[in-house]
Steps between C-alpha positions, in 0.01 A plus 500: 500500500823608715674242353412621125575852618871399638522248162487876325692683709829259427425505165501841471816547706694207238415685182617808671810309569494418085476846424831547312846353507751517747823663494684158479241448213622827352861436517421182307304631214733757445775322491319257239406824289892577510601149382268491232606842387895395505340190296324738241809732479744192442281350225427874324909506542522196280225584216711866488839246418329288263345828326869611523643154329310527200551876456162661585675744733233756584232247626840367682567857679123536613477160635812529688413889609190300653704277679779778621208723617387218740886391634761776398752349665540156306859596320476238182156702452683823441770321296233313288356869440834641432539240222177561328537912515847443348320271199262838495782737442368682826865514639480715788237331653656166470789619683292629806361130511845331452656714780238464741509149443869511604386718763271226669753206404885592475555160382299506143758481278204494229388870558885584458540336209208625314626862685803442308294458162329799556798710538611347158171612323609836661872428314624585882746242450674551877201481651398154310855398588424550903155343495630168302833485748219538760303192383798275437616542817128388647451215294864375359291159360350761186702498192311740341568747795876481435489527079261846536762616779774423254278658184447819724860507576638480134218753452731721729784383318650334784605198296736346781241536779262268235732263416591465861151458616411262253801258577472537861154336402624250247493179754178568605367511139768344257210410331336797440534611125428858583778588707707304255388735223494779701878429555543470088342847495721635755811360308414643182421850666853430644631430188615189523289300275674169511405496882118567367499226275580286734310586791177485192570204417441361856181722451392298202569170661278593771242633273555294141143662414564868551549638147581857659839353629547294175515873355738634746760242506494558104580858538755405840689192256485804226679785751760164634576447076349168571356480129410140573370544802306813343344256181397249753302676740335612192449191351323437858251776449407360184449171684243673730288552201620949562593659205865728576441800544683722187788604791559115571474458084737757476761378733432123322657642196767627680582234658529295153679756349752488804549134402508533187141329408518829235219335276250436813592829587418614185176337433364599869557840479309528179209408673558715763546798235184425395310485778644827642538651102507877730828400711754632335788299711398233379517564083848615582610208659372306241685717278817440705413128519452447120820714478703288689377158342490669118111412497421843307159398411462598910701810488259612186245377720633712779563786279099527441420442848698828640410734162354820616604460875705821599658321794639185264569737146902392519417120523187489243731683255809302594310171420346647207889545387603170646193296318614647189836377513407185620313451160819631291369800420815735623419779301144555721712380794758767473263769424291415768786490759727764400147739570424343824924497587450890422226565703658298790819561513623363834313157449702215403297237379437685188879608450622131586298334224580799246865403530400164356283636187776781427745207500316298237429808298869531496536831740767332690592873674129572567453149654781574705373828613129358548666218740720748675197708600317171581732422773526863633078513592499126598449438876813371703779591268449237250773405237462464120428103584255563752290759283512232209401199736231726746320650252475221303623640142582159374853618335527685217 
């Protein structure tokens, strides 16, 4: 019976001593509890970046709040949220993150950078320029840090700073096709466009597939009077299956009229006419074109195109005039331009091809004055010759 009792007694006593944990116990779970909630935080972290990565930003900024609320002092957290409240448009927010991230990590180049975006969305163009110097200097190794530096900087209009910054950078990334653009861009802001057709053409050999650059060394080659160039980086957009744009059409027929394809010329900016029929720049070239290359069916064709347009009445009128004598009919001609010479008096084309039809109609005196009046209003003190040979009156 004693022995039962004492059997009883130590039992007693050992589940007393089970009662709870002990403080090394404690210690232990705790310390488990933490590790699994860094483990939960880290993976909640990750689903808020791949909810940021395919653009469903808000379930990205509560995830990641979720995960900041738990450790607010994990600095690629705040610049992760910074990133997706700059997507948001919620600007001022996104800064607070970006700067605190700083705050906790001096070194994050990446919270600079985007600091330096966000100061461009604010068109604070010093302030971008600071925050991109900022992250180049972190991280050197980033290419795209150094072309938004330069960008911000010929933002500022501090063309030599760019330029300087992007070549200091060239052996680094000689391969880059950015910065090599970039330093096109900078060339033809410079004006120096043979410089920026060169530089783009490294671009393009870099990046054959980049139709955007195909477009700008057309325009560059155009600016240089690099006609061939021009029609050949042209030709290459039509190669990329990308229709021209009416600006690159434009300065194709241009360029053929520069070399004298007149008949290309002619044909493409018919086309062009008709697909912007409300341009009036265009009928009058045309006009000028046909003119110059005595296709009158074009100037009649031009001559309809600008009727009615206040801002093109001399040329529609002159055409009209210039049509009609193209077809032999001097009598319309003359009426038509002696009017329109009347009504413009200090405009030469119309007194320069007057001189001709008074000739034939045997007004030797009024052709004379008519030519005489021609070369006073023409632009760079033109002869007699000149008149005859620039405004294309095709003698007498």
């Amino acid at each position: 019976m004693k022995s039962a009792i004492a059997v009883a007694c130590v039992s007693v006593i050992m589940l007393a001593g089970c009662g709870g944990p002990s403080k090394v116990g404690k210690e232990m779970r705790k310390q488990a509890y933490s590790r699994m909630d860094a483990v939960n935080a880290r993976m909640v972290h990750e689903q808020a970046k791949s909810a940021f990565e395919t653009g469903q930003l808000e379930q990205a900024r509560v995830l990641l709040a979720e995960a900041i609320e738990k450790y607010p002092d994990q600095p690629a957290w705040h610049t992760l949220m910074g990133r997706i409240l700059l997507e948001q448009h919620r600007l001022d927010e996104a800064k607070r993150d970006f700067e605190y991230a700083i705050e906790l990590d001096p070194e994050s180049s990446e919270s600079a950078y985007y600091l330096g975006v966000l100061h461009e969305r604010w068109s604070d163009d010093d302030d971008a320029v600071t925050y991109f110097t900022m992250a180049c200097d972190l991280d050197p190794t980033r290419p795209q840090y150094a072309l938004a530096c330069a960008e911000a900087l010929v933002a500022c209009g501090r063309l030599e700073e760019a330029r300087s910054r992007v070549l200091d950078r060239m052996d680094h990334f000689e391969h880059h096709a950015g910065l090599q653009h970039l330093l096109s861009q900078i060339a033809m802001l410079d004006n120096d466009p043979k410089a920026a057709v060169q530089h783009c053409e490294s671009a393009r050999l870099l990046e054959p597939q980049d139709v955007g650059m195909a477009h700008d060394l057309a325009r560059m080659s155009f600016a240089a009077g690099d006609w061939t160039a021009c029609l050949d980086a042209i030709d290459d957009i039509r190669r990329a299956q990308s229709e021209p744009s009416h600006a690159d059409q434009w300065m194709e027929v241009r360029a053929l009229m520069a070399l004298g394809r007149s008949t290309q010329a002619r044909t493409k900016l018919r086309e062009l006419c008709h697909a912007e029929p409300g341009d009036g720049t265009r009928w009058r070239d045309l006009g000028l074109l046909g003119w110059d290359i005595g296709d009158w069916s074009s100037v009649s064709l031009a001559a309809a195109g600008l009727k009615g347009t206040d801002a093109f009445e001399y040329e529609a009128k002159l055409f009209e005039g210039l049509a009609d004598k193209g077809r032999g009919d001097l009598e319309e001609a003359s009426e038509k331009l002696e009017s329109l010479a009347a009504a413009y008096p200090d405009r030469p084309e119309a007194w320069a091809v007057l001189a001709g039809i008074r000739m034939r109609r045997g007004d030797f005196q009024g052709s004379e004055q008519a030519r005489a009046l021609a070369v006073k209003w023409s632009p760079d003190h033109a002869d007699a010759r000149a008149v005859s040979g620039v405004y294309g009156t095709h003698g007498p």
